[in-house]
Backbone as a chain_set.jsonl record, in Angstrom:
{"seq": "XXXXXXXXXXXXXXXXXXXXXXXXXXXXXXXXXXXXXXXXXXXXXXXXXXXXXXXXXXXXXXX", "coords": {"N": [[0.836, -1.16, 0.0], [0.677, 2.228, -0.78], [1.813, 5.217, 0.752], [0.803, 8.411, 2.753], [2.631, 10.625, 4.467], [1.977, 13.936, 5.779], [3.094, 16.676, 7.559], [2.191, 19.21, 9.774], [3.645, 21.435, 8.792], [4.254, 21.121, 6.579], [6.388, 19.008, 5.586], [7.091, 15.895, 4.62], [6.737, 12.471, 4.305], [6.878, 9.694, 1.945], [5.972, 6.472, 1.552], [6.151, 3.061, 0.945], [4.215, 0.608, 2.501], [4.11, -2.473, 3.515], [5.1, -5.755, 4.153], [8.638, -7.275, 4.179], [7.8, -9.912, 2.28], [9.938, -12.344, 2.106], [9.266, -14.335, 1.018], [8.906, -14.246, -1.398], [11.259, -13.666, -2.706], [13.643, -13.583, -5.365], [12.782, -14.914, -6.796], [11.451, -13.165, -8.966], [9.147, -12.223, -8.594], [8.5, -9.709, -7.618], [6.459, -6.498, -7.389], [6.28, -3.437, -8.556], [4.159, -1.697, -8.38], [3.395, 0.083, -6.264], [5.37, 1.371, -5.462], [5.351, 2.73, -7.417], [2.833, 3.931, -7.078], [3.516, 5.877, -4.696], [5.553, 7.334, -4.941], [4.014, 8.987, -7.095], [2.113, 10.156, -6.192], [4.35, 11.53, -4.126], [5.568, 13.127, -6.011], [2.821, 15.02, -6.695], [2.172, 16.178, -4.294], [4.593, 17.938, -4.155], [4.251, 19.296, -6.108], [4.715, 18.947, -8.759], [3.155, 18.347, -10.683], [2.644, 17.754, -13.511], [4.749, 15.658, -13.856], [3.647, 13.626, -11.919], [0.864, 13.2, -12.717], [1.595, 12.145, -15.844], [2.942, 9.971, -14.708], [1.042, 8.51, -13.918], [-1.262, 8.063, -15.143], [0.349, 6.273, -16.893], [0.527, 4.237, -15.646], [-1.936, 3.269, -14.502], [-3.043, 3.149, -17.341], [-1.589, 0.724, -18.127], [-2.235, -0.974, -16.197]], "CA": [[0.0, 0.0, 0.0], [1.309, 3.413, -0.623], [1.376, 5.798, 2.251], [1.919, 9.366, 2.704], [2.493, 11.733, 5.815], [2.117, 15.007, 5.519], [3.194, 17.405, 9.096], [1.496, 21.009, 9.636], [4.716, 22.682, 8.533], [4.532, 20.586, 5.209], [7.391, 17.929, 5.709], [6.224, 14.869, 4.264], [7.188, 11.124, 3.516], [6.401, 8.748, 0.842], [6.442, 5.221, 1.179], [5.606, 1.733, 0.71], [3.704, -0.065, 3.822], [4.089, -3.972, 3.699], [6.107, -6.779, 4.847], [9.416, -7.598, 3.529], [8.407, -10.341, 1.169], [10.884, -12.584, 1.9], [9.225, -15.412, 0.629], [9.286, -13.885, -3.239], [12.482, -13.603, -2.91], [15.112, -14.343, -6.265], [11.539, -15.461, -7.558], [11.186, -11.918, -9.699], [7.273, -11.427, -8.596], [8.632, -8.288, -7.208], [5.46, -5.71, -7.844], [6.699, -2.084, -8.601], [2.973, -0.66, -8.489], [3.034, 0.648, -4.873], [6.275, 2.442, -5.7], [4.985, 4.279, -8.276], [2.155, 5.413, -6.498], [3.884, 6.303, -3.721], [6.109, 8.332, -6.02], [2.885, 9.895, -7.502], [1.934, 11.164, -4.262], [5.163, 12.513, -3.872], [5.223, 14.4, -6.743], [1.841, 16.264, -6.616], [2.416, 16.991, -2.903], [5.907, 18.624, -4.555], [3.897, 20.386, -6.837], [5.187, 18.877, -9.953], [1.927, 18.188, -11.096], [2.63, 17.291, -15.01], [5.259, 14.638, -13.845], [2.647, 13.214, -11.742], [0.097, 12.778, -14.298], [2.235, 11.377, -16.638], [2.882, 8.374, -14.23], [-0.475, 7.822, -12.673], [-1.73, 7.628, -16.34], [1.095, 4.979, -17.749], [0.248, 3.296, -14.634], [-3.647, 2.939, -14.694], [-3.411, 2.679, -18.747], [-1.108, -0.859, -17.996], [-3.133, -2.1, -15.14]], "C": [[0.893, 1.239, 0.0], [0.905, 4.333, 0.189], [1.736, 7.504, 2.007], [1.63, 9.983, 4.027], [2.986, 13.167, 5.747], [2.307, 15.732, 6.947], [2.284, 18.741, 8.845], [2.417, 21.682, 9.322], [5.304, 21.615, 7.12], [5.708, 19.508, 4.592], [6.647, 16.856, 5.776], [6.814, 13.397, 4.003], [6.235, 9.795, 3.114], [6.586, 7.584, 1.117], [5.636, 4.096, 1.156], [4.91, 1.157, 2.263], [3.216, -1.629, 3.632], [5.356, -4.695, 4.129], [7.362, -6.886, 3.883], [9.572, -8.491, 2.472], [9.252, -11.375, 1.104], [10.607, -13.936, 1.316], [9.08, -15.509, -0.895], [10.599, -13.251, -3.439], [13.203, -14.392, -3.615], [13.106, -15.409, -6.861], [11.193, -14.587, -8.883], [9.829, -12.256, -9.758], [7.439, -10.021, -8.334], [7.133, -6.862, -8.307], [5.825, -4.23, -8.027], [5.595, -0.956, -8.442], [3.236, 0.411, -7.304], [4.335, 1.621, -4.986], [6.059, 3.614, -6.129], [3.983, 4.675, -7.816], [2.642, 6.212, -5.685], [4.51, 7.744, -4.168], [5.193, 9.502, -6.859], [2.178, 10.644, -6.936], [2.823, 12.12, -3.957], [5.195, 13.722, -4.082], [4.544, 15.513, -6.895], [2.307, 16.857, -5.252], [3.5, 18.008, -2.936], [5.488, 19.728, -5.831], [4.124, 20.321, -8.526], [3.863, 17.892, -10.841], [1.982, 16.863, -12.387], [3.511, 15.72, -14.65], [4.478, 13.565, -12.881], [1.498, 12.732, -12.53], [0.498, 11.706, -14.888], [2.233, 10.005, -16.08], [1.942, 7.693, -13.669], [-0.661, 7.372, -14.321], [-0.928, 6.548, -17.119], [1.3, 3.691, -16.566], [-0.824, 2.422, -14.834], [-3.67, 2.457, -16.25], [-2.834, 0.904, -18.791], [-1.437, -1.939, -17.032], [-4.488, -2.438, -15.973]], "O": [[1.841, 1.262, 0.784], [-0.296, 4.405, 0.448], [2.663, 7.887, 1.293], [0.547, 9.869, 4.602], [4.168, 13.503, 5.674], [1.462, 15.273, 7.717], [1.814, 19.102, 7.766], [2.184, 22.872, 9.533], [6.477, 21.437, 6.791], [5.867, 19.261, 3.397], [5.761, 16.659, 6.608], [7.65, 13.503, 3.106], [5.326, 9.185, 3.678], [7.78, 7.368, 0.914], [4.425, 4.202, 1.353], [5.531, 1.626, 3.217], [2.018, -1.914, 3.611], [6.438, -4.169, 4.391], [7.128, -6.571, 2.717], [10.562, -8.493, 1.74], [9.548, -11.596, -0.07], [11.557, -14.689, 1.1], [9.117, -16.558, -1.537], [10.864, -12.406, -4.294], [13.563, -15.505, -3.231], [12.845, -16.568, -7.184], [10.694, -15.18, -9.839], [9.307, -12.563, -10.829], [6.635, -9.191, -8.758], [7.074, -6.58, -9.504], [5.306, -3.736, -7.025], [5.815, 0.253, -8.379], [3.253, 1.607, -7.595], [4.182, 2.744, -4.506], [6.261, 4.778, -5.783], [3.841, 5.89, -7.954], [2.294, 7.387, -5.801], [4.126, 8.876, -3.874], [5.592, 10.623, -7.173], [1.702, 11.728, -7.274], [2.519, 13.26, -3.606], [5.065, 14.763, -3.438], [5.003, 16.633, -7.121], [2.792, 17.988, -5.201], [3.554, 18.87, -2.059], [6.153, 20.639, -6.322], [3.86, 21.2, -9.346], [4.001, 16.852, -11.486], [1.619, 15.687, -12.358], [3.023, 14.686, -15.105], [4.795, 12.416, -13.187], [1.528, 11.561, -12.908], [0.066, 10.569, -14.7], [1.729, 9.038, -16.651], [1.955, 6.606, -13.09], [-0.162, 6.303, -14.67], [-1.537, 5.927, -17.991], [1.948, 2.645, -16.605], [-0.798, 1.247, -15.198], [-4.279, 1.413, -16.483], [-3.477, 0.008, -19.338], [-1.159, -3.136, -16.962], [-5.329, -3.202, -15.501]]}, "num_chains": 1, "name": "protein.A"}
């Protein structure tokens, strides 16, 4: 799941929220989705709007 935390003085972090996985490990299931939202979160919250976009949409268009 992608997470974000935003403070009242606008300091924020992005990240992933699950277990380590270790049992798809050297298997390559590895899922990259939750990254990139996380990352898509980032972005708007950073204001960079357009580069946001861009990856929500080549996200959602390949799911």
């Amino acid at each position: 799941m992608a997470n974000g935390n935003i403070g009242t003085n606008g300091v924020a972090i992005f990240e992933l929220v699950y277990g380590t996985g270790p049992d798809f490990a050297g298997l390559d299931l590895a899922n990259p989705t939750t990254l990139l939202l996380s990352t898509i979160m980032m972005l708007h919250h950073m204001g960079l709007h357009d580069y946001s976009n861009s990856i929500q949409t080549a996200c959602f268009d390949t799911i």
